[in-house]
C-alpha angles and dihedrals in degrees: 000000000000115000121214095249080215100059109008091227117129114273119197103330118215115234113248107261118227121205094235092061131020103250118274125270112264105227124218138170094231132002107216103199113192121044095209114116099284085054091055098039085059096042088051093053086043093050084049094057090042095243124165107251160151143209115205120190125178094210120076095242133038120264092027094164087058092049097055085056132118114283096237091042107143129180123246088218141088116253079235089067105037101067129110122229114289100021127066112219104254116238144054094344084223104043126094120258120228129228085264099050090051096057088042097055094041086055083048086057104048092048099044084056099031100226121207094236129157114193127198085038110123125192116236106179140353131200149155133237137159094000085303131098122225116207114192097196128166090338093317125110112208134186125209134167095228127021116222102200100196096157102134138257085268096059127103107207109190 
């Protein structure tokens, strides 16, 4: 069983396999795959309307593309505009965040929220069959109604 990081509390557990049978399918509403900003911003609307999901991640930490950045990386951006849905960015609403500020505050998300995400856990292939998507991620095979691919301008799906 995978633990949120976040909260510690138990995210999307993979039914035991036999040898006899492959392990069953876990079944969600929606399969969230990417755990950036546009990733948490969907898993907080889904958690609003109540909705089955997952988010998988194949770091080991939310917002990874922002984390292999520059040090001195800042944001042209005001804090004011820089927010997701449902938590305002702390600080000088009109100063720049730093590289820093922006993981932290992604980590403070997911948590606030607590988000069902599973990290380390890479997609390896995605497909559809029967109006239903089936996600083979990290040894699991899981089944969703709709597919959300937030994995970011700098990702490569095959």
């Amino acid at each position: 069983m995978t633990n949120n990081p976040n909260t510690g509390k138990p995210t999307a557990p993979a039914a035991p396999a036999t040898a006899d049978a492959p392990a069953p399918a876990t079944r969600f509403d929606v399969v969230v795959i990417g755990a950036g900003q546009a990733g948490l911003a969907i898993g907080y609307f889904l958690a609003r309307q109540g909705r089955h999901f997952v988010i998988l991640e194949a770091a080991d930490a939310v917002g990874a593309s922002w984390r292999g950045r520059w040090d001195s990386l800042v944001l042209f951006t005001p804090r004011r505009h820089d927010a997701l849905p449902g938590l305002a960015f702390p600080g000088d609403s009109d100063g720049y965040p730093t590289r820093d500020e922006v993981t932290a505050y992604l980590d403070q998300y997911a948590a606030r929220f607590d988000l069902p995400i599973e990290f380390n856990t890479a997609v390896s292939s995605l497909s559809q069959e029967d109006g239903s998507f089936r996600i083979a991620a990290h040894g699991q095979e899981l089944v969703a109604d709709q597919v959300v691919v937030a994995t970011g301008p700098f990702s490569q799906p095959r």
